[in-house]
NUDOVEX-162484 format. One line per 8 residues: their letters; for each residue x negated, y negated, z of C-alpha. Coordinates in Angstrom, 3 decimals. Each point is the difference from the previous one (the first is absolute). Layout:
BEGIN
A) X:Y:Z ~ ... .
//
This chain:
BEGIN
XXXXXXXX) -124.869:-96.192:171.921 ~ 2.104:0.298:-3.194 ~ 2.488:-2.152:1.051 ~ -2.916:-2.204:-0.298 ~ -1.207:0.749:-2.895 ~ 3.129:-0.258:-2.023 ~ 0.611:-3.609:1.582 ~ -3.368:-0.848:-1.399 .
XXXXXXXX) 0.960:1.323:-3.489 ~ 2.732:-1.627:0.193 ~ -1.397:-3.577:0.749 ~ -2.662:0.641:-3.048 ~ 2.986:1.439:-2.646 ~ -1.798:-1.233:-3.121 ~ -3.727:2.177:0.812 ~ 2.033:2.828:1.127 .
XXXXXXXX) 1.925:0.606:-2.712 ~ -3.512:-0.707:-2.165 ~ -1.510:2.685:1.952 ~ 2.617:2.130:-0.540 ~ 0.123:-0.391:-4.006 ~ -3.585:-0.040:-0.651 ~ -0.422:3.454:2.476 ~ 3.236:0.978:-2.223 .
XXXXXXXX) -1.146:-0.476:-3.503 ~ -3.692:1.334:0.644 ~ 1.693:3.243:1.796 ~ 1.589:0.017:-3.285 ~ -2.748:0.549:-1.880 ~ -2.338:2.385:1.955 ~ 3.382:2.184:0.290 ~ 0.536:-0.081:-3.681 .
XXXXXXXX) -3.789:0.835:-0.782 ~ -0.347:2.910:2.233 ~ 3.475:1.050:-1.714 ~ -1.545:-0.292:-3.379 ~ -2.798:2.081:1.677 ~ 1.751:2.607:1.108 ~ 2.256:0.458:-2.920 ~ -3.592:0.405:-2.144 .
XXXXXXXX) -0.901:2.605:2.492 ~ 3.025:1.625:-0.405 ~ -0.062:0.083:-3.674 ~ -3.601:1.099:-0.067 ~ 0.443:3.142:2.205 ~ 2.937:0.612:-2.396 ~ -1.578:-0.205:-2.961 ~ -3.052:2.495:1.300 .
XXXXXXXX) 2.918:1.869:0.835 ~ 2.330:0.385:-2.367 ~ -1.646:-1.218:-3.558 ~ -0.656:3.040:-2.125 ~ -3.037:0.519:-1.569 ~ 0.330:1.883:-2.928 ~ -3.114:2.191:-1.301 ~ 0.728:0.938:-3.878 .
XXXXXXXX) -2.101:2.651:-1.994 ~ -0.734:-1.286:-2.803 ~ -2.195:1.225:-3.249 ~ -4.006:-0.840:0.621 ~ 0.565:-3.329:-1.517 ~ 2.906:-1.110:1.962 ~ 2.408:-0.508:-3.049 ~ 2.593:3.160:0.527 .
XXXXXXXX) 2.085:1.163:2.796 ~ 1.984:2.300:-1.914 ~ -0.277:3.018:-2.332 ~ -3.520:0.868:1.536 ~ 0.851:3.630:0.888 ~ -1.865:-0.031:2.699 ~ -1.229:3.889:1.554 ~ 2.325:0.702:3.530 .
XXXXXXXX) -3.338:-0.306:1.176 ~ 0.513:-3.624:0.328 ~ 3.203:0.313:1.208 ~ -1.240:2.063:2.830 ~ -3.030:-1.369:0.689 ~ 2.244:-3.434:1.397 ~ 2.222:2.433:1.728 ~ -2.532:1.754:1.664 .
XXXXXXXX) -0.083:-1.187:3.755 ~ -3.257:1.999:0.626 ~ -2.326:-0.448:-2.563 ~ 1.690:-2.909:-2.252 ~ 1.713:-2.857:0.302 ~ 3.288:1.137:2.041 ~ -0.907:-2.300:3.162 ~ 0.072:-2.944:-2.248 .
XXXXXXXX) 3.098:0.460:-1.967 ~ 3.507:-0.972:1.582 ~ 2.592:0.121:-3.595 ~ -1.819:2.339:-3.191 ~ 2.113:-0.362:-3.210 ~ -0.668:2.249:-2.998 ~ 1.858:0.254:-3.218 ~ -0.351:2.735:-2.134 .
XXXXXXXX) 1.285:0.134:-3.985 ~ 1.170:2.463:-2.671 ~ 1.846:-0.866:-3.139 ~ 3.204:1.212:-0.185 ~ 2.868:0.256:-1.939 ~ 4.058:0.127:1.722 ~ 3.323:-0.936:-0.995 ~ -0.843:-3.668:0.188 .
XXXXXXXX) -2.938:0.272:-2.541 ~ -3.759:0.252:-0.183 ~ -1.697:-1.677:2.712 ~ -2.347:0.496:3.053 ~ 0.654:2.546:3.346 ~ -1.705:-2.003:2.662 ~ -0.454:2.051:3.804 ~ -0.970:-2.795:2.714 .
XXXXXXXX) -0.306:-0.732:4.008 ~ 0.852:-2.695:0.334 ~ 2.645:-2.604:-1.499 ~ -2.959:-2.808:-0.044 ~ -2.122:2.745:-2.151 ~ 1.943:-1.136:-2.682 ~ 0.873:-3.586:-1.949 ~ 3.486:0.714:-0.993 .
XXXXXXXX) 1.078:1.327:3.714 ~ -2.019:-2.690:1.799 ~ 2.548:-2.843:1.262 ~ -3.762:-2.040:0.821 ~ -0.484:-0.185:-3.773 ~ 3.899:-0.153:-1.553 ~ 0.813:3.211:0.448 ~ 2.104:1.976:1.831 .
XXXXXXXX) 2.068:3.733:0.631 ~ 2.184:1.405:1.674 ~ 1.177:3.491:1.146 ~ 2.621:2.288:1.290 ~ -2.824:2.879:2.195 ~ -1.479:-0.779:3.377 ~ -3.708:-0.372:-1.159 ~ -0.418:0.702:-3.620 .
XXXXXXXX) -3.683:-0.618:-0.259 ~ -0.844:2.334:2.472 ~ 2.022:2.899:-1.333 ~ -0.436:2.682:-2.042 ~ 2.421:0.296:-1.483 ~ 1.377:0.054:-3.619 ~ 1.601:-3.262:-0.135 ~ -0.367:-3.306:-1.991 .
XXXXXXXX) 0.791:-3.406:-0.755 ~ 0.433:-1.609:-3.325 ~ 0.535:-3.781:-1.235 ~ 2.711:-1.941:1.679 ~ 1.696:0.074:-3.673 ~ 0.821:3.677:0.323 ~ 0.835:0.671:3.768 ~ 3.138:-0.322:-0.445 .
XXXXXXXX) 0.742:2.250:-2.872 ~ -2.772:2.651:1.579 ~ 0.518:-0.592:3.654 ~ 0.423:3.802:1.671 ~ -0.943:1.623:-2.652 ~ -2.961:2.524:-1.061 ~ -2.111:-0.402:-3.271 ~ -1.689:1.954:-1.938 .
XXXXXXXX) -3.108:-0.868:-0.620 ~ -3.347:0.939:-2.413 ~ -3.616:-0.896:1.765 ~ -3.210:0.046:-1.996 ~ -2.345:1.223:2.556 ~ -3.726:-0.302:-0.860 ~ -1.655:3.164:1.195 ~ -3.846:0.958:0.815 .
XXXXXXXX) -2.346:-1.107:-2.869 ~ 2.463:-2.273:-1.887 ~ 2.448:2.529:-0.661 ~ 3.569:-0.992:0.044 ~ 3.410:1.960:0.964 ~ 3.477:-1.096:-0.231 ~ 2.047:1.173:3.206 ~ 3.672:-0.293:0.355 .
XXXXXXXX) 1.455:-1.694:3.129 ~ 3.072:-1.403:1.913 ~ 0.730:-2.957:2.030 ~ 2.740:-1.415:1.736 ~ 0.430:-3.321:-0.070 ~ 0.309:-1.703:3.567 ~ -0.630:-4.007:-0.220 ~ -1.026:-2.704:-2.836 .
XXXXXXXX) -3.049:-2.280:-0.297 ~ -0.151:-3.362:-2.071 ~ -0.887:0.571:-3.555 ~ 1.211:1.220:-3.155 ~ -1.410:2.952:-2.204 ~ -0.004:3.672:0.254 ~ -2.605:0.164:2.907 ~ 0.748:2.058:2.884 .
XXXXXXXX) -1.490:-0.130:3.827 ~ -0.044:2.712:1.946 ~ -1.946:0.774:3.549 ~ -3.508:0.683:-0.523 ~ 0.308:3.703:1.783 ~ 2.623:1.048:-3.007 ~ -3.083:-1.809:-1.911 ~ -2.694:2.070:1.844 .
XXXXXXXX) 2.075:3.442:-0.674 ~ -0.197:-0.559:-3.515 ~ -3.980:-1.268:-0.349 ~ -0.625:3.606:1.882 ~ 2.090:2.430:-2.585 ~ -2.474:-1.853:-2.421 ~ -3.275:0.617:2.152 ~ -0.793:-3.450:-0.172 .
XXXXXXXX) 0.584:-1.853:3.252 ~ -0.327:-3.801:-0.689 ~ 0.681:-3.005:0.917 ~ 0.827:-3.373:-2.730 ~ -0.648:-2.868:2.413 ~ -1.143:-0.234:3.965 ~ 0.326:-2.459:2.315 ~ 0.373:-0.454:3.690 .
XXXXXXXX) 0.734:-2.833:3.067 ~ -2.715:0.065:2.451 ~ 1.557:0.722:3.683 ~ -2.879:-2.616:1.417 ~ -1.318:-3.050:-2.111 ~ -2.773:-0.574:2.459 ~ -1.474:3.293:-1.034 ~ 0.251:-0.640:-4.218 .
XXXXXXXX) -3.811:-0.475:-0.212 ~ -0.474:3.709:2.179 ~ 2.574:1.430:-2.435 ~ -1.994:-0.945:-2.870 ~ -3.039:1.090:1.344 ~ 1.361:3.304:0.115 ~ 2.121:0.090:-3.185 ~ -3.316:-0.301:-1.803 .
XXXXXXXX) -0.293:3.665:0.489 ~ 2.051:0.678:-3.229 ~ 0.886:-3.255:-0.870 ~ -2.099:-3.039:-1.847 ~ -0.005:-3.454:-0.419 ~ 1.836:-1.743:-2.198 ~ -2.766:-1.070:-2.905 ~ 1.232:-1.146:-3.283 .
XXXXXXXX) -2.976:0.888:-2.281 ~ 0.828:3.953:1.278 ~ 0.969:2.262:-2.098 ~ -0.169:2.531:2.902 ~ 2.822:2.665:0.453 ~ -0.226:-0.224:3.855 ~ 3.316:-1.978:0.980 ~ -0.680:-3.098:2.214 .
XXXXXXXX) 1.457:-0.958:3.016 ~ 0.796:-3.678:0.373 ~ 1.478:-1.983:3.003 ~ 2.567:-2.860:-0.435 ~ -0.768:-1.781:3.066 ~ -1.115:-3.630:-1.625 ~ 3.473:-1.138:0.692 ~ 0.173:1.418:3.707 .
XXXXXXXX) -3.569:-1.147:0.490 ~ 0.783:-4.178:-0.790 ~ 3.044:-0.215:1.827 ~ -1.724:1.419:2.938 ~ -2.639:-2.901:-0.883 ~ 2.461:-2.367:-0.468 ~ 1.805:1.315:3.766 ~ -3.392:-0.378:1.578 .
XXXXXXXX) -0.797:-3.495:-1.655 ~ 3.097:-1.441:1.355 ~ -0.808:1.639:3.546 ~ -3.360:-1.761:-0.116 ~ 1.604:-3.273:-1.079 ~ 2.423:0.260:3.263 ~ -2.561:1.243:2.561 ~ -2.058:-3.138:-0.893 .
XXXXXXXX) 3.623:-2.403:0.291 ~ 1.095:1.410:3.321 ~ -3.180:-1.272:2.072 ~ 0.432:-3.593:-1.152 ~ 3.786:0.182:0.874 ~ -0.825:1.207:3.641 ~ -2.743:-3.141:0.027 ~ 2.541:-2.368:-1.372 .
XXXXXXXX) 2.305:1.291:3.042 ~ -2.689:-0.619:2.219 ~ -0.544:-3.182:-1.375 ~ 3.912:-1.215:-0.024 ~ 0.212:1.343:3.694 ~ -2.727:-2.464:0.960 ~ 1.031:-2.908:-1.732 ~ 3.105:-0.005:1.858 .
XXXXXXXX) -1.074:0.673:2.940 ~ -2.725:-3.161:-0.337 ~ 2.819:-2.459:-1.135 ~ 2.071:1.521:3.175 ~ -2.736:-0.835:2.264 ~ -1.638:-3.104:-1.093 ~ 2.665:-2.684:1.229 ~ 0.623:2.591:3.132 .
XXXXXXXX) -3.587:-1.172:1.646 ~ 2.099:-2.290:2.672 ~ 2.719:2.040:0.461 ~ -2.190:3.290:0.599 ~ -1.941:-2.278:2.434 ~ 2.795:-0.963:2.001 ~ 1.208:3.599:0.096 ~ -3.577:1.214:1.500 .
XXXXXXXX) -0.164:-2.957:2.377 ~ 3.761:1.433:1.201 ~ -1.738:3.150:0.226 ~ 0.744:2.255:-2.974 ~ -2.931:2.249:-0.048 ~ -1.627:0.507:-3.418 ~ 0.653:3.655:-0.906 ~ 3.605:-1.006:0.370 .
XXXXXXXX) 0.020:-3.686:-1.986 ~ -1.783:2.590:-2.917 ~ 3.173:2.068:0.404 ~ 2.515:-2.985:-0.413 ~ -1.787:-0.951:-3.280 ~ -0.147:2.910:-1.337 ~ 3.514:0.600:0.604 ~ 0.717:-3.682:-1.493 .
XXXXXXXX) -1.543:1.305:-3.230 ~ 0.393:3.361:-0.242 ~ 3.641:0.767:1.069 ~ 1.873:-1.225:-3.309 ~ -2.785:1.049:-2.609 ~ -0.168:3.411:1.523 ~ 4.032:0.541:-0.014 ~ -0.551:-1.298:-3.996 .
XXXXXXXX) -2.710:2.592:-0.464 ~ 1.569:2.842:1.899 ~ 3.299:-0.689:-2.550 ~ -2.415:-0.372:-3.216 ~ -1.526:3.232:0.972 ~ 3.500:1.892:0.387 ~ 1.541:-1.299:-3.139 ~ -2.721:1.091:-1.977 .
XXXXXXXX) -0.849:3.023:1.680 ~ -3.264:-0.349:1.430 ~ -0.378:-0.351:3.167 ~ -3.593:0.743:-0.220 ~ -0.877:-2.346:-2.283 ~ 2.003:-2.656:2.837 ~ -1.093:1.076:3.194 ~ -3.830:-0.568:-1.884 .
XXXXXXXX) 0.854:-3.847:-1.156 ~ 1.660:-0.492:3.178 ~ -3.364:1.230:2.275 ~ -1.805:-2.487:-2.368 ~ 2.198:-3.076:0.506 ~ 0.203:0.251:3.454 ~ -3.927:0.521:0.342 ~ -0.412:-3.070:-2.173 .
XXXXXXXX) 2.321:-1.752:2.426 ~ -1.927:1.398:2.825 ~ -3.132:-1.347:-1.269 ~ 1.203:-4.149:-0.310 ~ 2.040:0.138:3.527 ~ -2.564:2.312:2.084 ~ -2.507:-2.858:0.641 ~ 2.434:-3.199:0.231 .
XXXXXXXX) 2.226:2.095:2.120 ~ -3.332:1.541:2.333 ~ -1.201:-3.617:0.606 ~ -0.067:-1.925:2.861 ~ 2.136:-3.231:0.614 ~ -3.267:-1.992:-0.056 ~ -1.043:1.287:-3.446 ~ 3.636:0.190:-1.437 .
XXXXX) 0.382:-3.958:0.931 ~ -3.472:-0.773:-1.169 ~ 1.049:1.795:-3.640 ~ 3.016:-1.954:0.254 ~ -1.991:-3.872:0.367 .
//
């Protein structure tokens, strides 16, 4: 039988080599939109992922995120797995400040968590820092960095520094300190950063355990709206006529939020594109299968008259017009990796096909030659 059919494709070169670019360029296309679709699927689940949310405390009328010493109540009620928002919270940065006066001048002591807690170390903003210990913001440790401008000078070495600590009811203390400074950050001035438990040591020789700014990365963005929910337990809303002295809670998901949107928009879009496509491969697999068959009436007669049963006559045709589109389709859908997306337009095309031969090919020699006059 396929010795057959290629002899057939063979005599009819010019539709054969139609059938196989049409099949060819429309495989194209169905494999390059379920592509698209499954690169937007990708990127969606990464984005839900991977984007970080970030939840800033802010004053009650959302205009500061620093300086609000803010009660360690605060600070512990987000840390607080059990009864506040610990569940929620993947990354919580806090920064902590003291004047202070060193070596290098009068400036600001800063403790923090985290290197994004802070402008001038955050490489996301134009900062940057680096350092010599294994994990400076988690230690405890006396140890510091200063501006890029005086690492090099200071690197290794321990200064002496004065902190104005502001104790219970206002009062304020000066304590003397040392630091050794381990690493650099991007900046210039007399401001030093140090981890915020070196910070935290200091806030509890004054009795005043506080925190200067809060913020956190929620570990699910699917759950921001239960977060809040439960941050409204010691946390408001951001209103701007407030003059409240409650701190407010607010959550920078608008971003996150319309790319998601935008993901899901363009998912739509697709899911609506790849139906048609499948229908126009339906519809290209029975157009060439009706222009194989309609000068074939005689010749199909002649072959049922020499008794060629009708199941098998379907098979010939089918193997006339399928054999070169599907080796084009089969080669589409391995170059551009979707064999899926293929196989699919291929079932289509050949049950377009399958639809103009089945009743010329099923006829009798009677009715064949009667189409024929």
């Amino acid at each position: 039988m396929l010795t057959t059919v290629i002899k057939r494709i063979v005599r009819r070169p010019l539709l054969s080599l139609a059938g196989l670019v049409l099949a060819s360029v429309l495989c194209i296309l169905l494999c390059y939109l379920a592509g698209y679709r499954n690169g937007l699927e990708e990127r969606l689940r990464e984005v839900r992922d991977s984007y970080e949310i970030l939840c800033v405390v802010t004053d009650s009328r959302g205009v500061q995120a620093d300086k609000l010493s803010l009660n360690h109540r605060f600070a512990e009620f987000v840390m607080d797995r059990e009864k506040g928002l610990g569940n929620y919270v993947k990354t919580i940065r806090l920064t902590m400040d003291f004047p202070v006066s060193s070596p290098l001048g009068s400036g600001t002591l800063t403790g923090v968590t985290d290197a994004k807690a802070l402008s001038s170390l955050n490489p996301a903003v134009g900062g940057g820092c680096d350092y010599t210990v294994a994990d400076f913001f988690g230690s405890r440790d006396n140890i510091c960095l200063v501006p890029e401008e005086y690492y090099e000078t200071a690197a290794g070495k321990t200064l002496a520094v004065t902190v104005t600590l502001k104790g219970i009811g206002g009062v304020t203390e000066k304590a003397e300190s040392e630091y050794r400074v381990v690493g650099r950050y991007k900046g210039s001035g007399a401001d030093l950063v140090i981890p915020y438990g070196a910070a935290a040591r200091l806030t509890s020789s004054a009795g005043s355990a506080r925190a200067d700014s809060l913020s956190f990365v929620l570990a699910d963005n699917t759950k921001a709206d239960e977060m809040m929910e439960k941050a409204r337990e010691m946390f408001t809303e951001v209103d701007p006529a407030s003059d409240s002295g409650r701190p407010a809670l607010t959550v920078q998901d608008r971003q996150y939020k319309a790319t998601l949107a935008e993901l899901e928009q363009n998912i739509a879009r697709t899911d609506a594109l790849l139906p048609i496509s499948a229908f126009l491969s339906l519809a290209a697999g029975f157009m060439i299968g009706f222009v194989s068959v309609r000068g074939e009436t005689r010749t199909y007669a002649l072959m049922r008259t020499l008794g060629v049963s009708g199941p098998k006559l379907v098979l010939l045709a089918l193997g006339e017009q399928l054999l070169l589109p599907a080796a084009g389709i089969l080669t589409v859908g391995l170059l551009t990796r979707q064999p899926a997306a293929a196989l699919t337009y291929l079932a289509c095309h050949a049950i377009g096909c399958t639809l103009a031969v089945l009743r010329p090919a099923l006829a009798s020699p009677t009715q064949l030659l009667r189409a024929q006059e």
